[in-house]
C-alpha positions, 0 to 999 in steps of 0.5 A, a space after each residue: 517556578 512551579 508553573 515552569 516545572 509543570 509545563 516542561 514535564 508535560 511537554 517531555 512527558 507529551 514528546 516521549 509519547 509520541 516518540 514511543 508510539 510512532 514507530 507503531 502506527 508506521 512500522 506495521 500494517 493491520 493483519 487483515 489488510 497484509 492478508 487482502 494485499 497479498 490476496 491481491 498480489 497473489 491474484 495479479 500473479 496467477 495471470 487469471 483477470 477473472 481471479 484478479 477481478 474477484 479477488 480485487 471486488 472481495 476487498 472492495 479495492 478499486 483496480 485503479 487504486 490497486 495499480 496506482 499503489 500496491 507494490 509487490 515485493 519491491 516491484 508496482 503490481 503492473 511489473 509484479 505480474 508482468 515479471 512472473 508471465 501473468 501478461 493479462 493481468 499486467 494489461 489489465 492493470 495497466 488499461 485500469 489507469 486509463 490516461 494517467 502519465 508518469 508524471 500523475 503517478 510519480 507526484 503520488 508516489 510516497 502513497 505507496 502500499 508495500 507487501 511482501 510475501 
């Protein structure tokens, strides 16, 4: 019986950990990366490709990661710019992916970084 008892408050002792510290690591991102992303989105938003190139190499992204994956306030990074006029950007983002399809992105979809700001 002792065995029993030790055994089952490990493992409620185990599970409570973990359900205590998943909201933390999924909730919030660090504020450095937070701050890059909306280094990022401010970038693509100015319609300045210099800027954007220079903002995306000062983070060390790589463009097609950032057009595969960053969301600005609830729209990708390609539509985020094109939405506020920055035309070149969102060409040069959408150049960035070169022969990629819908399809490639939509399987990926759930490795999508989202900043608002």
């Amino acid at each position: 019986m002792n065995i029993k008892n030790t055994i089952t408050a490990t493992t409620t002792t185990t599970l409570l950990a973990l359900t205590m510290s998943a909201p933390v690591q999924a909730g919030n991102m660090p504020s450095y990366m937070e701050s890059a992303l909306i280094d990022v989105c401010k970038a693509a938003k100015s319609n300045n490709t210099i800027r954007f190139r220079n903002t995306v190499d000062s983070h060390r992204l790589k463009t097609q990661t950032v057009a595969l994956k960053v969301v600005c306030n609830g729209d990708n990074i390609a539509d985020f710019a094109a939405n506020n006029g920055a035309n070149k950007t969102a060409d040069h983002l959408n150049q960035s992916l070169g022969d990629i399809s819908i399809e490639d992105v939509a399987l990926n979809s759930n490795d999508k970084i989202y900043v608002n700001f």
